[in-house]
N, C-alpha and C positions, 0 to 999 in steps of 0.2 A: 178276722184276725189280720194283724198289719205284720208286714216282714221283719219286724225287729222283735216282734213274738216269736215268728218261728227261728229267725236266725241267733238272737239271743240267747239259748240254752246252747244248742252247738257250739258256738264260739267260746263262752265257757268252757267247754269240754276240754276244746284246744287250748286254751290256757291252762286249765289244772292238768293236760298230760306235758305241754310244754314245760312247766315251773318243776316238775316230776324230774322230765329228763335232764333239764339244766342240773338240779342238783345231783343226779346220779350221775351226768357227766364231770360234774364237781369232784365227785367223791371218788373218782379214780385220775384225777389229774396229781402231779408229780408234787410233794410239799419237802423240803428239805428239813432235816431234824437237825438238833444240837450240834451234831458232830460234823454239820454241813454236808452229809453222805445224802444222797438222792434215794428217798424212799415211797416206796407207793404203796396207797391202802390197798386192800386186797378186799374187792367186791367180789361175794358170793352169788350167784344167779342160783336162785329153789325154782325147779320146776316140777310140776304136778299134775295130771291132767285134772280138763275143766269142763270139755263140752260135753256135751250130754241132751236129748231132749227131756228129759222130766229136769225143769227148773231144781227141784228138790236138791236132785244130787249136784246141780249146778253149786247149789249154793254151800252146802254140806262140805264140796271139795274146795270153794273160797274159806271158809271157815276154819277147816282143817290145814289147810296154806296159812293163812293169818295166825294160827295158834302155833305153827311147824318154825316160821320165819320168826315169833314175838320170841319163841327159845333161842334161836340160833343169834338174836340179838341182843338177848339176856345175860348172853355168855361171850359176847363182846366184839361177831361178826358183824359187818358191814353186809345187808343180804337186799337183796331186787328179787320180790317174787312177782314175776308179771301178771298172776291170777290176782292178786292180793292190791296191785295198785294199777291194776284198767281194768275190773269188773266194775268198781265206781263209776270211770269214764263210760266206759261202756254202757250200763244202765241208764245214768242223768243225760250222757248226749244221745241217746239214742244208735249206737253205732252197733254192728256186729260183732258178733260172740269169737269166732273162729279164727281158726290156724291163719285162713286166705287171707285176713285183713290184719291181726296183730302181726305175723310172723317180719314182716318189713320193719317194726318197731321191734320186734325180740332180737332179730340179728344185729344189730348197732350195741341195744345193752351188751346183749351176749358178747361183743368186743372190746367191750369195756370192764371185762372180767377177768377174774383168776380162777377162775374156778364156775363149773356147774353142780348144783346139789340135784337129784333126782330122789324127788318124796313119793315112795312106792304105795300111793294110794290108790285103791283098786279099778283099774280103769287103766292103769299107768302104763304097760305095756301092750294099748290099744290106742292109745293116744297120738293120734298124728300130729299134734304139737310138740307132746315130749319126745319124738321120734325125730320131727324136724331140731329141735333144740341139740338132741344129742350130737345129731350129725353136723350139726353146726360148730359146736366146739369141739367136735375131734377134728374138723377144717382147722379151726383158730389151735388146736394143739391143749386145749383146756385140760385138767386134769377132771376127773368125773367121779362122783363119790352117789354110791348108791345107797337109803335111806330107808329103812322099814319105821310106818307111823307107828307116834307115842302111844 
């Protein structure tokens, strides 16, 4: 197997989570309305937890994000679920699952937010990611809204 086998999927990786951030960095940049007033969209961050060792529930609690996030944008929010858009990365580049490695990418969204959503899927207040997130935006000042699943 020649180095552009193995490095070719990974570099991938890093582009579909780069073209991610760029437009979720997009989506909270400053756009002026009709009345030339300075207004900004309002990105909601859904967190949920995700790790797990039985794969199962891994995926169960992606699915459950994805269906929690498809409403919350049905109904006309701007939402970043980081389970929802790096469980992909994660899978196709081969990268780690966990808090240690996302968490340097969830704090940058997480500043790019008005808000954090906490989806109370069972696991949620065991969750060292949703733990780290919380405390993240009560740093940032975030306003926090807590979520019982549909």
């Amino acid at each position: 197997m020649n180095m552009i086998h193995v490095v070719a999927p990974f570099l991938s990786a890093i582009a579909i989570a780069f073209a991610i951030f760029i437009s979720l960095v997009g989506l909270s940049m400053v756009i002026k309305n009709k009345s030339s007033q300075v207004k900004k969209k309002q990105l909601i961050y859904l967190a949920g937890p995700y790790s797990h060792p039985d794969e199962a529930v891994r995926l169960s609690r992606f699915h459950a994000l994805n269906k929690m996030a498809g409403k919350m944008m049905s109904l006309g929010a701007f939402v970043y679920s980081p389970i929802s858009h790096t469980h992909p990365i994660a899978m196709d580049g081969s990268l780690p699952l966990g808090w240690d490695f996302w968490g340097q990418y969830d704090r940058v969204i997480l500043e790019c937010c008005s808000k954090l959503v906490v989806y109370k899927l069972i696991g949620w207040e065991d969750s060292k990611g949703v733990a780290a997130e919380i405390k993240i935006a009560k740093e940032l000042g975030l306003p926090i809204e807590y979520v019982n699943p549909l």
